[in-house]
C-alpha positions, 0 to 999 in steps of 0.5 A: 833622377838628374845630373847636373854640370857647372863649368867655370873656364875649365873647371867643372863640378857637378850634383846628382840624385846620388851625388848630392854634394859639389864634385870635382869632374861631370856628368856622362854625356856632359862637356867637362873641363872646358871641352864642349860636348859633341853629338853623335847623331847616328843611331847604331853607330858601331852595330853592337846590337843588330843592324837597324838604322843601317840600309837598304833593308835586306842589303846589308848584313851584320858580320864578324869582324875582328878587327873592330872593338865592337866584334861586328860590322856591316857588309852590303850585299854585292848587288847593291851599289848603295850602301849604309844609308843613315839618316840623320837630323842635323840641329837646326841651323847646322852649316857644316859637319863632318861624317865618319867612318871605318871601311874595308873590303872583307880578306876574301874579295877578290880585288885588293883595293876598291874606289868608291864613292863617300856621300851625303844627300838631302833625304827626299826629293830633290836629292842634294848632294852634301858630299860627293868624294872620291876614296879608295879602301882597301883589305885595312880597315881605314877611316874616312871623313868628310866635310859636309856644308848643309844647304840652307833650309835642309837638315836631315840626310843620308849618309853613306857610301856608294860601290857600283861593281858589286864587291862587298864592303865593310863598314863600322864605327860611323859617326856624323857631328854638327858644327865641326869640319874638325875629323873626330876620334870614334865616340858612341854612348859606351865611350868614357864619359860619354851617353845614349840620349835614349835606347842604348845601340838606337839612338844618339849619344853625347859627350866630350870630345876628348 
């Protein structure tokens, strides 16, 4: 099987195993039109499946959540400070990203809003802090992003959030981006036009930012 993408200026057309005559439009997890295509680098980003890629083990639930398109999202145990720690690869030669995602605190806490903490480290030791921002998140599901400068010579991280005083959190709809500090609209491989780069809910995924 193939699919391949000719783009002129922002015009785009393209062929396929199935499609063997030039046609208007693009293949999924392809830029079209002009509009670049962007990755998704965290596996599981929406949790659709189960919980994997998504940590510390046995720390962090998958949960009914009603209020995400996917029906579930993440909960850490209240224990835990560290939460949804997800590794990623960044490509190489990656100066800056920008790392989403969806929290709130679950309707039955028992404070009405929390500060904690959203970051990104250098994965092993030493652990350089990428991202280390101050938010506050409430029972509403809110996104939050931030910008992340790469030191150079390190691109795999972790990101995630950190909460000292054992309230639960909730989390889904994460996404880390390469080369943009522009915040992003929510994108996985079921998005319009978009692709898994391998197993459907583990792996990233590709397509136009649009």
């Amino acid at each position: 099987t193939y699919c391949l993408t000719a783009t002129t200026s922002n015009k785009s057309y393209y062929i396929s195993n199935t499609n063997t005559s030039p046609t208007e439009g693009g293949c999924s997890g392809h830029g079209v039109g002009g509009i670049v295509a962007i990755t998704n680098l965290v596996a599981n980003p929406s949790l659709r499946t189960s919980v994997v890629n998504w940590r510390p083990s046995g720390a962090v639930t998958r949960v009914a959540d009603a209020q995400a398109a996917s029906g579930y999202a993440a909960e850490k145990e209240s224990s835990q400070h560290q939460l949804f720690a997800l590794t990623v690869e960044l490509p190489a030669g990656t100066t800056q990203a920008v790392f989403g995602i969806d929290l709130w605190l679950p309707a039955d806490e028992v404070v009405a809003s929390k500060n904690i903490k959203l970051w990104a480290e250098h994965y092993t030791n030493p652990y350089t802090n990428w991202l280390w921002q101050d938010i506050t998140i409430t029972k509403t599901k809110q996104r939050f992003y931030g910008v992340i400068t790469v030191p150079a010579g390190q691109n795999i991280a972790n990101f995630g959030i950190r909460e000292a005083s054992g309230h639960r959190v909730r989390a889904s709809a994460a996404f880390v981006a390469a080369g943009t500090t522009t915040p992003l609209p929510y994108y996985d491989g079921d998005s319009p036009n978009w692709d898994w780069n391998g197993t459907p809910n583990n792996s990233t995924s590709s397509g136009p930012a649009s």
